[in-house]
N, C-alpha and C positions, 0 to 999 in steps of 0.2 A: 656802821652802827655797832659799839658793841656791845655785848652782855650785861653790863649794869644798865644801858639804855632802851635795852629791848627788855628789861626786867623792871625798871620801874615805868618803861608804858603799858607793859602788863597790868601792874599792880594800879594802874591808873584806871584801867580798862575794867579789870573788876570791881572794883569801885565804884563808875558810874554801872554797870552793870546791876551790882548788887542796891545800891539806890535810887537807881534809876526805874527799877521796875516798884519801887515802894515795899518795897520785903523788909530793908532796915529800917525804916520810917514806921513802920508797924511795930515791929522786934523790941525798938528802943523805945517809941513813943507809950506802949504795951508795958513791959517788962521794966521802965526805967522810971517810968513819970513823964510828964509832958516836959519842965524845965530840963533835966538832967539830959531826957530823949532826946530833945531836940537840940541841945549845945553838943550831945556826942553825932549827931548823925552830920550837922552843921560841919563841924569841925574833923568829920570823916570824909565831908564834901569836897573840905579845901586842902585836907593831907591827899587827895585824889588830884587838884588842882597843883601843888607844890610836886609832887612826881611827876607829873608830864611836862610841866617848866623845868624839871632840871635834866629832863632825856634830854641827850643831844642826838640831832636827829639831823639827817640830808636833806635839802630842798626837794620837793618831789610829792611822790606818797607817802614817805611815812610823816612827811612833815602836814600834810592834812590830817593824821590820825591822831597825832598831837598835838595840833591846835580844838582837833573834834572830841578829844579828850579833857583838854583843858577847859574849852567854853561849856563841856557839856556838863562835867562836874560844878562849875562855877554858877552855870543854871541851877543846876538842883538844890546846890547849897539854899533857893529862896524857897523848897516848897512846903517846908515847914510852917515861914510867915503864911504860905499863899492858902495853905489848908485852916491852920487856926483862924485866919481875918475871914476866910468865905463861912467857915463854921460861926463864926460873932455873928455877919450879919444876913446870911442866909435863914442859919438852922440858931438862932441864940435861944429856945428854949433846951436844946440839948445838951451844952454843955451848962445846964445849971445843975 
């Protein structure tokens, strides 16, 4: 594996990291607006998705850390929808 591969599974890694725990999903949705937030945080999802498809990786372990990287950024890129639709019709007096 080399160095550009083991560096953008890094950068994939931080990625789902940093969205995965909702810290950017706050940041942007917060600091940006909801539209704006959530087309950067989206499309932070899938530039997380687009670096672990282009590590090249061994069959083995590292190739489960980058498909665990890929499907897991690819996850989160929806929890944007999944937070605004349960806020509509859970809590729809809040966001009025």
């Amino acid at each position: 594996m080399s160095f550009s591969s083991k560096f953008l599974l890094f950068l994939s890694f931080i990625i789902l990291f940093f969205n995965g725990s909702s810290i950017s999903f706050i940041l942007y949705d917060v600091r940006l607006g909801a539209y704006f937030g959530n087309g950067l945080f989206i499309l932070s999802s899938l530039a997380g998705v687009l670096f672990a498809s282009i590590a090249e990786v061994d069959a083995g372990r590292r190739g489960f850390y980058c498909k665990y990287c890929m499907y897991g950024n690819l996850l989160i890129s929806f929890y944007p929808l999944y937070f605004h639709l349960i806020g509509m019709w859970v809590f729809p007096s809040l966001l009025r």
